[in-house]
C-alpha positions as CSV (number, residue, x, y, z in Angstrom):
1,X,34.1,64.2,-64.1
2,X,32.4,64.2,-61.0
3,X,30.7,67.5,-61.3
4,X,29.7,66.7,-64.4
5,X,28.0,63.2,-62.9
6,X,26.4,65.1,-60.2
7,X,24.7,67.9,-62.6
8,X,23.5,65.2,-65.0
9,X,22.1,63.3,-62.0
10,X,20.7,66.7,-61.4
11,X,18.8,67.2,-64.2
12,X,18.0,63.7,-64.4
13,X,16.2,64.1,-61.2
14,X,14.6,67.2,-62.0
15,X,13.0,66.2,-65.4
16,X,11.6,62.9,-63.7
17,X,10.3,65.4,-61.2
18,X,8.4,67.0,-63.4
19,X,7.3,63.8,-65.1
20,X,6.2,63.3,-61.6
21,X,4.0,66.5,-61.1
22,X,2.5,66.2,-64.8
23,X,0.6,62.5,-63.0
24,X,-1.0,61.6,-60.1
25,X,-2.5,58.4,-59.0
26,X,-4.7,58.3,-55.9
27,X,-6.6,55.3,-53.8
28,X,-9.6,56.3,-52.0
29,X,-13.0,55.1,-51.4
30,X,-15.9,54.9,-49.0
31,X,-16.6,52.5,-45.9
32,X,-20.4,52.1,-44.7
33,X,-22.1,50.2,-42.2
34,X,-25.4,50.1,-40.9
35,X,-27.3,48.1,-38.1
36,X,-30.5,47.4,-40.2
37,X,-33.8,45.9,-39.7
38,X,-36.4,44.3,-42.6
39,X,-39.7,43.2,-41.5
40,X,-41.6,41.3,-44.2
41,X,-45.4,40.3,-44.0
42,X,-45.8,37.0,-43.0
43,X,-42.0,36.3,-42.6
44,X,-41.5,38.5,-39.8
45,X,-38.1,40.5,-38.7
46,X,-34.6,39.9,-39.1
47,X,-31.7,42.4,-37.9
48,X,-28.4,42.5,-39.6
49,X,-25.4,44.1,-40.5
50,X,-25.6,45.9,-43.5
51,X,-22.8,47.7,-45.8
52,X,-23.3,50.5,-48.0
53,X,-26.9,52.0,-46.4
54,X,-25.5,55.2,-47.6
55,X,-23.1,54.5,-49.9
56,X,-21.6,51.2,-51.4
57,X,-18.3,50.4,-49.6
58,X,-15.6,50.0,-52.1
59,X,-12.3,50.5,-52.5
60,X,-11.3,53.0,-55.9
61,X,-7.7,53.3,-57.8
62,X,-7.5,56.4,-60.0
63,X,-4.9,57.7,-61.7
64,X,-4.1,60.7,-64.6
65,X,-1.4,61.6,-67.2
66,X,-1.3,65.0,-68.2
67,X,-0.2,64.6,-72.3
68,X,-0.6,68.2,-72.8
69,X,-2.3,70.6,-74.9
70,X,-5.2,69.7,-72.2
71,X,-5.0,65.8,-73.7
72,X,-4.8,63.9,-70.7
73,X,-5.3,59.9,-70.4
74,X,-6.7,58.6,-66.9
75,X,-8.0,55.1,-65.6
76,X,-10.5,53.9,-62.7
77,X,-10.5,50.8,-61.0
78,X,-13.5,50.3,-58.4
79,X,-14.1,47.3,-56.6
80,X,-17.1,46.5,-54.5
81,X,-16.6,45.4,-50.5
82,X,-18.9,44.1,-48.2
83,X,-18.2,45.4,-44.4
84,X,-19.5,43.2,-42.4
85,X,-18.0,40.0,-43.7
86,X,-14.6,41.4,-44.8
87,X,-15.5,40.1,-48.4
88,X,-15.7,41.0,-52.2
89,X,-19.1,42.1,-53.1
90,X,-18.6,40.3,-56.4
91,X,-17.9,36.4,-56.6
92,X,-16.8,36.6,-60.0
93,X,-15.8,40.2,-60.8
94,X,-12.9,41.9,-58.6
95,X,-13.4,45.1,-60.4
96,X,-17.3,44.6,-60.4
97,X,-18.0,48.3,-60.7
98,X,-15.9,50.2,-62.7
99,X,-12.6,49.1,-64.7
100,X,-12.2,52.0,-67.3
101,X,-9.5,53.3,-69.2
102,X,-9.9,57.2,-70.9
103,X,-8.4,59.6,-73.3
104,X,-9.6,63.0,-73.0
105,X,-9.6,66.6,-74.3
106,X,-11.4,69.9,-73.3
107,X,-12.6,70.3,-76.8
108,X,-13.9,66.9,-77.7
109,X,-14.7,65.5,-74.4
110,X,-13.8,61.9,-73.1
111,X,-13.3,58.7,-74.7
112,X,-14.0,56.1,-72.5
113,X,-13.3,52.3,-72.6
114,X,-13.8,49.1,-70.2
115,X,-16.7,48.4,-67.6
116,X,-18.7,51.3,-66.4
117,X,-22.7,52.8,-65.4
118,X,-25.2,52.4,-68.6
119,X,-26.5,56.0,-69.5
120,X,-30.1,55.0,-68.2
121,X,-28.9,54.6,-64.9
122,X,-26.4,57.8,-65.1
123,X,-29.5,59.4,-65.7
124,X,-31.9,58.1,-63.1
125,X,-29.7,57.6,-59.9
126,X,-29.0,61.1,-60.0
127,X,-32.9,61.7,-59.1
128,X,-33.1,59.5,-56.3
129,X,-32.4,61.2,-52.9
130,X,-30.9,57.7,-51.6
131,X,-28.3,56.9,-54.7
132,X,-30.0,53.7,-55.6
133,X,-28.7,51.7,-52.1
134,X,-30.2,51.2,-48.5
135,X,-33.8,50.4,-47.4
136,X,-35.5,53.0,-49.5
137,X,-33.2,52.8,-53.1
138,X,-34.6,52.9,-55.6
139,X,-33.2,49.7,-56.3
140,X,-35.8,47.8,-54.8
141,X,-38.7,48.2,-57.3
142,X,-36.2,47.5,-59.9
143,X,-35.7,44.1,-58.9
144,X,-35.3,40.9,-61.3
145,X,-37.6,38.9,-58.8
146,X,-40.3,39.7,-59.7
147,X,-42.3,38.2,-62.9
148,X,-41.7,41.3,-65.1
149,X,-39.7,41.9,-68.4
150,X,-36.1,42.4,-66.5
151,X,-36.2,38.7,-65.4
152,X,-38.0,37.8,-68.6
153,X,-34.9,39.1,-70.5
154,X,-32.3,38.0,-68.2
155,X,-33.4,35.5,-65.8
156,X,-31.6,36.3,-62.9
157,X,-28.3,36.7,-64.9
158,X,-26.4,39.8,-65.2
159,X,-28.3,42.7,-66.4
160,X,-27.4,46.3,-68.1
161,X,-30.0,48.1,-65.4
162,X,-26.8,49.2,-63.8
163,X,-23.5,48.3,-65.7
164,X,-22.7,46.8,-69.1
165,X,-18.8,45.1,-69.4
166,X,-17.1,45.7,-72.8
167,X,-17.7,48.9,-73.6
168,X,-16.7,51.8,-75.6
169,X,-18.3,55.5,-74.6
170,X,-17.6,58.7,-75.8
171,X,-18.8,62.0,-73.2
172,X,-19.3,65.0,-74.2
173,X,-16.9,67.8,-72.9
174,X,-17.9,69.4,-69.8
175,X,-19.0,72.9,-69.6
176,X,-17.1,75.1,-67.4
177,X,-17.4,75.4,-63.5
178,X,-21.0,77.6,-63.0
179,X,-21.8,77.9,-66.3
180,X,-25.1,76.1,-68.3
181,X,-24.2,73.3,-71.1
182,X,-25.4,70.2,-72.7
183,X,-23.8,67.1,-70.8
184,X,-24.0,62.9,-72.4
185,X,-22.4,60.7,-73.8
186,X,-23.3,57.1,-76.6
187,X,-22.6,53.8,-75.3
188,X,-22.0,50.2,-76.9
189,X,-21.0,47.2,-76.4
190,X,-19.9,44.1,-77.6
191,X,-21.0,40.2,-76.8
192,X,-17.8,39.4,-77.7
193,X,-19.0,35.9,-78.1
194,X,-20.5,35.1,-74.5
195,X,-23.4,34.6,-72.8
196,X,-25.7,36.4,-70.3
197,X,-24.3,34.9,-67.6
198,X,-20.9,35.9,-67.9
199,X,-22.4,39.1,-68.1
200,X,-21.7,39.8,-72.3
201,X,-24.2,41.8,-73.8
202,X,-24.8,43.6,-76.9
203,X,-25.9,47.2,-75.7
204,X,-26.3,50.6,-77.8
205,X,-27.0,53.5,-75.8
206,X,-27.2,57.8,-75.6
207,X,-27.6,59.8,-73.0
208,X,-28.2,64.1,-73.4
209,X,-29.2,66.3,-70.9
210,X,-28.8,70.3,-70.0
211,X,-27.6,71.7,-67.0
212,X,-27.6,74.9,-65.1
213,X,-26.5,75.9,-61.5
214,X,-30.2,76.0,-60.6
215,X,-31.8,73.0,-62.9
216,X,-31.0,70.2,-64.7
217,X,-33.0,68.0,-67.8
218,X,-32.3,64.8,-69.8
219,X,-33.3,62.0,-70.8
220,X,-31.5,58.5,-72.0
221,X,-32.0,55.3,-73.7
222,X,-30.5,51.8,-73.9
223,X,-31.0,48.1,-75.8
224,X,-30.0,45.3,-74.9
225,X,-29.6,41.8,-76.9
226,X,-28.3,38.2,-75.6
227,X,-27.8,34.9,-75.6
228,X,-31.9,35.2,-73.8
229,X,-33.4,37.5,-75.5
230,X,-35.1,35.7,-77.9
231,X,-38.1,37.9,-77.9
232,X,-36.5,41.3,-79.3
233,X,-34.4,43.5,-77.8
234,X,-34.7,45.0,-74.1
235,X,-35.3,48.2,-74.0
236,X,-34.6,50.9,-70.8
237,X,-35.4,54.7,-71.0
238,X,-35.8,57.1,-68.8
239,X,-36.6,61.1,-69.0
240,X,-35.7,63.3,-65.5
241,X,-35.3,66.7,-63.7
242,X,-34.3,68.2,-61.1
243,X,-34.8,71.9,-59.6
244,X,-34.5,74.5,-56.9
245,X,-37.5,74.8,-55.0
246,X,-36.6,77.6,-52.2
247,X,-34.0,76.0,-49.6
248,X,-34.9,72.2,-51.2
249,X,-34.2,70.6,-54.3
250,X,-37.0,68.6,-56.2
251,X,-36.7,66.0,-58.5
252,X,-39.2,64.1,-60.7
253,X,-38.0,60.9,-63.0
254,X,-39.8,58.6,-65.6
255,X,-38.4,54.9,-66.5
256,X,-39.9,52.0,-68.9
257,X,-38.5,48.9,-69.0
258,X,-39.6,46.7,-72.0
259,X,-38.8,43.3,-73.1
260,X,-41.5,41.3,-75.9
261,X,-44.9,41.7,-74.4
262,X,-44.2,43.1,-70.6
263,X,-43.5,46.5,-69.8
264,X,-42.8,48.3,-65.9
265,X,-42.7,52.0,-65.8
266,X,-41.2,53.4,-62.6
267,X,-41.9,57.0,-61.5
268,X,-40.0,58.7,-58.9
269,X,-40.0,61.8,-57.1
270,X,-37.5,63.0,-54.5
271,X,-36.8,65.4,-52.1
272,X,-33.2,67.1,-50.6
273,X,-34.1,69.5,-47.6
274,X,-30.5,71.3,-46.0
275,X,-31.2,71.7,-42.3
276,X,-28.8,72.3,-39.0
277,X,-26.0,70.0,-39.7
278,X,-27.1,67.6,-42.4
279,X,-29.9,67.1,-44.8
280,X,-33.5,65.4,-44.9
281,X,-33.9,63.4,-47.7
282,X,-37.6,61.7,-48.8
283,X,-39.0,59.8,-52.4
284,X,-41.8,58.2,-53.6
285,X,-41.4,55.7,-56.1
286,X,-44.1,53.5,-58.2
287,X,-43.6,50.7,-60.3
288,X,-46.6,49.3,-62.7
289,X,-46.3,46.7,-64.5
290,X,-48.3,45.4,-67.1
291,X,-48.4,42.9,-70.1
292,X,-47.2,39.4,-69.8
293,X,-44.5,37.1,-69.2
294,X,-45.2,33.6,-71.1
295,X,-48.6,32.9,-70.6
296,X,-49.0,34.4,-67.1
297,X,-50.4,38.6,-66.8
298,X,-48.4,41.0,-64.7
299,X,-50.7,43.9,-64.7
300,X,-52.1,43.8,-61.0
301,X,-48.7,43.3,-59.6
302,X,-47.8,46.8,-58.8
303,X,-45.7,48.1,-56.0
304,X,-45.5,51.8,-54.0
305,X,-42.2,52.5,-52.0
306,X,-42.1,55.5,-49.7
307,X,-38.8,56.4,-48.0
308,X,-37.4,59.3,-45.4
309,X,-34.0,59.5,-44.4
310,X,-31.8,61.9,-42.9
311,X,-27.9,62.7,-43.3
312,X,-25.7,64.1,-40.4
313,X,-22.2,65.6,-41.6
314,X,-19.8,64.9,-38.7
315,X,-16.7,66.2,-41.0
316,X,-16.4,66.5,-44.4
317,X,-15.8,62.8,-45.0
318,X,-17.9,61.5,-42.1
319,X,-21.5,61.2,-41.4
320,X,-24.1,59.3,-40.0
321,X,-27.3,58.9,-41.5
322,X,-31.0,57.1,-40.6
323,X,-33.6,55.9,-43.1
324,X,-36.5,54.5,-43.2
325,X,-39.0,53.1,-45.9
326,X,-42.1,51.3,-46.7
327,X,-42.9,49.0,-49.9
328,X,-46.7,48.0,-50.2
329,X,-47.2,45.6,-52.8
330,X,-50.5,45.1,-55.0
331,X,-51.5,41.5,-56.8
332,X,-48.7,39.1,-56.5
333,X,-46.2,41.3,-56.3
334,X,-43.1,41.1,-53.8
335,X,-40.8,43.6,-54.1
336,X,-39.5,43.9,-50.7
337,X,-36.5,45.8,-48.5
338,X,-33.0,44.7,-48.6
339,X,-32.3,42.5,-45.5
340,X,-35.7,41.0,-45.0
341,X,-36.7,37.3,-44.7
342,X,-37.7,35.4,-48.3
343,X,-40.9,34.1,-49.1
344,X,-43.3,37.3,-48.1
345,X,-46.7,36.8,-48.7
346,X,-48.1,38.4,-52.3
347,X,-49.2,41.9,-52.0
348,X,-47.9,42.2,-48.7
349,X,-45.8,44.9,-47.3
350,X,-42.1,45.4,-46.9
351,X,-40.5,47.7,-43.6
352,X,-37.0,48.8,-42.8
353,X,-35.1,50.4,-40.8
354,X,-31.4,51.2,-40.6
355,X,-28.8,53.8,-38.5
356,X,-25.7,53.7,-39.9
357,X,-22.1,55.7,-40.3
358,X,-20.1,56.9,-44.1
359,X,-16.7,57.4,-44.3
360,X,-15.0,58.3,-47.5
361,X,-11.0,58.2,-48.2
């Protein structure tokens, strides 16, 4: 009796084992800090703490179940954190950047439900040089401060410029390691009853591309109805590429923003240059608007940002990194740097600064 206890335990042990092996379930995720300093025109400087100059600091829970066959079912949970006050970058949301739950296949691709990027902004982060954070994102000319049809749409409510909540996404399968294939994915989304503000929309959106080792094309497209927009539907798309150009990679990207009678088209070009220990990285990014918003014209309020940064790999999940940019603002426009004082003067100019450290775990 007792050897037979101990050999079922055995097997009982080994099987769970195995169980084991077939999942994995991993936390990780990135801690950035940067000292960081905004001068606007007519507000003068102000010096801070930032976090996520480089990257945003969060903290990510992954996990996978291999089903067989190649099926496998995963899940992400990513949460935003802001270093230098110890706090929740979201007030509202814990997961605030990613809550997804997949079934996927080698032959069919990914099925993909919960809280995750829109393919417009899959599409166009991927060509700016700073990943859409620090003084020179690309972020900053995307704003909903300004009068333009983002803040026309949604006020200064939740948007679907980054994320939409509620949806459902199917990917297509990825082509193998080195080799050229088409890579995308369709979007939507439900209201689900809400409102703007509790960040519900109604989004449809589809995102195809091709990719090789040395270039990359695609383009994407999203719309967007609420509670707000009473006008039509908002509308986001955006063409790209990106190529080898000697040592360096180029990239050049194309957005339009739409909602009723205002438009802003964004164009963006970006630079990754390996040197001794790191990379140079450098964009130029414009954003002209045009139409209007009620009764009042947009058209003159245009705005330029240049930015320059470089990286500095200390280990492979270290680094410390400088950047710098410049936002100069035609009309009444007043896009400005993250960091900065409010109230800048219209059509003034926006400079920062900022040395900071990555870590990734």
């Amino acid at each position: 009796m007792n050897i037979r206890t101990i050999a079922t335990t055995t097997l009982a042990c080994c099987a769970a084992a195995g169980s084991w092996a077939q999942s994995s379930i991993t936390i990780g995720g990135v801690i950035d800090a940067a000292a960081r300093q905004v001068r606007n025109e007519g507000r003068g400087a102000v010096s801070s703490l930032a976090s996520g100059g480089n990257s945003t600091s969060r903290l990510i829970f992954r996990g996978s179940d291999d089903l067989g066959d190649g099926m496998s079912a995963s899940f992400h949970l990513e949460t935003g954190l802001l270093l230098d006050t110890g706090t929740s970058a979201s007030a509202t949301q814990f997961w605030d950047r990613r809550s997804t739950l997949s079934l996927a296949t080698p032959a069919l691709g990914e099925l993909r439900g919960g809280r995750d990027y829109v393919p417009t902004y899959t599409l166009w982060t991927r060509h700016d040089p700073f990943s859409y954070v620090g003084v020179a994102g690309s972020t900053n000319l995307l704003a909903n401060s300004q009068q333009g049809p983002v803040r026309a749409a949604f006020g200064t409510t939740a948007n679907t410029l980054v994320r939409a909540s509620n949806t459902l996404q199917w990917l297509l399968p990825s082509a193998p390691a080195g080799m050229a294939g088409l890579e995308g994915g369709v979007m939507v989304s439900a209201r689900e009853g809400g409102n703007s503000a509790d960040g519900q929309h109604k989004l449809q959106g589809v995102r195809l591309g091709y990719v090789t080792k040395a270039f990359s094309v695609g383009a994407a497209t999203s719309t967007t109805e609420s509670n707000l927009t009473t006008l039509g539907r908002f509308r986001d798309t955006s063409v790209g590429a990106i190529g080898e150009l000697g040592m360096a990679r180029v990239s050049a990207a194309w957005r339009r923003l739409s909602y009723g009678p205002a438009t802003q088209t964004d164009v963006m070009l970006g630079l990754w240059w390996p040197v001794a220990g790191g990379e140079v990285k450098a964009s130029w990014h414009r954003a002209n608007l045009d139409g209007k918003v009620g009764s009042t014209a947009v058209q003159a309020n245009d705005a330029t940002q240049w930015g320059l940064g470089y990286v500095y790999s200390l280990s492979r999940r270290s680094a410390l990194y400088a950047s710098c940019s410049r936002i100069s603002n035609d009309g009444a426009a007043t896009f400005t740097v993250p960091g900065g004082a409010s109230g800048m003067t219209a059509g003034g100019r926006s400079t920062g600064y900022e040395l900071g450290v990555r870590h990734t775990f």
